[in-house]
N, C-alpha and C positions, 0 to 999 in steps of 0.2 A: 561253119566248120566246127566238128565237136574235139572234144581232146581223144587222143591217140590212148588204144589199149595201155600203151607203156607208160603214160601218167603217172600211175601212184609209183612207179618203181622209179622214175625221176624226183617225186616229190619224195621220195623217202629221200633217196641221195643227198636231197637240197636238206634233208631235214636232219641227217648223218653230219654234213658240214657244218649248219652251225649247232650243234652240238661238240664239235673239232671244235669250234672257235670259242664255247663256253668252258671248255676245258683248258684252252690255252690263258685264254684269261686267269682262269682259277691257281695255275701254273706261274703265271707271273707275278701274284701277287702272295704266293707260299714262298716261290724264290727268294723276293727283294722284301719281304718285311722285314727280317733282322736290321735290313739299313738303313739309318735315321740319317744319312747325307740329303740334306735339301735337292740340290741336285740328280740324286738317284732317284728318290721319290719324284720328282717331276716328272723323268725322262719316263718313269713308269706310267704316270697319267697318261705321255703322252701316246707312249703305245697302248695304252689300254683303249683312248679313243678311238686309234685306227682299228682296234680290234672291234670297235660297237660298230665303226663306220660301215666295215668289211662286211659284216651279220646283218645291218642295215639295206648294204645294196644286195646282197644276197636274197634276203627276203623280199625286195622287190620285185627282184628278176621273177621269182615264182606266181604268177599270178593266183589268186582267189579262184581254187575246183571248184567252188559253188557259184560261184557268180559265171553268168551267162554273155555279159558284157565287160569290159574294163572301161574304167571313166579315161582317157585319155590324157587332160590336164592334169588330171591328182597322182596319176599311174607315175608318168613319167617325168614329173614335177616334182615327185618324191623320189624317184630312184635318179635325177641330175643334182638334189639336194646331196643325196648321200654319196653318188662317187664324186662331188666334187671335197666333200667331208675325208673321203679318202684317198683318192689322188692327186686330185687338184690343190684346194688351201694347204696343204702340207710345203707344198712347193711353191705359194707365193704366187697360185694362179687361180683362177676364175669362173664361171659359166654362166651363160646367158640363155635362160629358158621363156619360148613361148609354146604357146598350142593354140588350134582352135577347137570350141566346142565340139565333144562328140566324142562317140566308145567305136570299141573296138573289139573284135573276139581275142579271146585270151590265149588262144593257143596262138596266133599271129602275133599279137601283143608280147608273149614269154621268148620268142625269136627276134623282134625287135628291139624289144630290154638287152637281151644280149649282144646284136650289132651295136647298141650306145657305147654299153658300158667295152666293149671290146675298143669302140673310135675314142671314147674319152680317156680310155687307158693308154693309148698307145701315144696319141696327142701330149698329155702330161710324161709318158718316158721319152720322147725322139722331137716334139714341135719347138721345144722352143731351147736348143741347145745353147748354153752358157750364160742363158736370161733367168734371172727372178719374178720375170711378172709373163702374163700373158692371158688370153682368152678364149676357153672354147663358147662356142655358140650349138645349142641343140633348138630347132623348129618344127615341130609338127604341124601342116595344112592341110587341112581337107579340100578337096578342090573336086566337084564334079564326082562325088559319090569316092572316090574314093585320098589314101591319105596319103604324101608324100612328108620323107622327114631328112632334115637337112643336117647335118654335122657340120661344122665348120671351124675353122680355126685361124687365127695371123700369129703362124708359125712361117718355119723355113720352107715351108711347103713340102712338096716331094722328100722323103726324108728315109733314112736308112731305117728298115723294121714297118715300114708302111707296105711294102709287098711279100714280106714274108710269111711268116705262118698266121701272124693277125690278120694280113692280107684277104690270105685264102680263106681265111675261119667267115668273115667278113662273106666275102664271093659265097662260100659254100650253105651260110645263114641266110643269106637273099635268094638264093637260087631255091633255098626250102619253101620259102612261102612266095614265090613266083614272083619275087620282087623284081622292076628295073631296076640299075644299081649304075651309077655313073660318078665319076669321079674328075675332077679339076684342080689341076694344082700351078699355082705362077709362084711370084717372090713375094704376095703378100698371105699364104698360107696357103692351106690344103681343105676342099670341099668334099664331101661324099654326102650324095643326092639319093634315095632309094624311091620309086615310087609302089605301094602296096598296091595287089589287085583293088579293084571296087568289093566296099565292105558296108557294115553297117554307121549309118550317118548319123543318128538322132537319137536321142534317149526315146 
């Protein structure tokens, strides 16, 4: 699969955004300089990180136009690093990432990035209501040429905002790249299963 005519008019978009977010930065920290309150200065580090976080998962989401494969482990090893940097630890929770060896096309991989970060956002707003702690779990398997990737969580399971417009964004991202997409939810969390067509397996 090669990338779509409309490519560079996304990658600029991605490139518009964080430029938004290096300007916000720069904003925050013209704002809050007059104030030498310890505490004011903290609270500004502290958003200043969610703001690297944010630029962080961002630029993952965008896969590499010149590369022909994405390394699978580093890809999305890096982009569970970073929205747990900004969703997760902020709130006192977690992630648990594996993969197995093996790439991926990047146009499939840049729809994928965005079903995580869409299950791990949603997970950290609605999973684990009136808890400080808790767990997502992210697995990628390759099994039989091609890759299945698991989300998971021990949350409330089924949860208010889990079928809404994250829902569909969700359904509507899997049905792009021909994904199966299954979902399981009891009382000790909520699953969502995608399995990719058959893709490439081997460096």
């Amino acid at each position: 699969m090669t990338r779509e005519p409309q490519a560079p008019v996304r990658e600029e978009a991605h490139h518009r955004f964080l430029d938004t977010l290096t300007e916000l930065r720069g904003r925050l920290h013209q704002t809050f300089a007059p104030f030498a309150d310890p505490d004011v200065q903290d609270a500004v580090a502290a958003f200043e990180s969610r703001i690297l976080a944010f630029a962080g998962v961002h630029r993952s989401l965008l896969a590499d136009p010149v590369t022909q494969l994405i390394d699978v482990p580093a890809h999305f090893g890096r982009l569970c690093e970073q929205l747990t940097a900004a969703h997760l630890a902020p709130r006192g929770y977690h992630c648990r990432f594996y993969a197995d060896e093996g790439v991926m096309d990047p146009v499939i991989g840049e729809q994928l990035g965005l079903i995580v970060a869409e299950l791990i956002t949603n997970a950290a707003k609605h999973a684990f209501p009136g808890r400080t702690w808790g767990r997502v779990s992210v697995a990628l398997r390759l099994l039989d040429g091609a890759w299945t990737c698991i989300v998971q969580d021990n949350g409330a399971g089924r949860r208010a905002g889990g079928g809404g417009n994250g829902g569909r964004l969700v359904a509507a991202l899997a049905k792009g790249v021909r994904a199966e997409l299954r979902t399981f939810s009891d009382t000790s969390g909520l699953m969502v299963a995608l399995r990719l067509p058959g893709a490439p397996a081997r460096h």
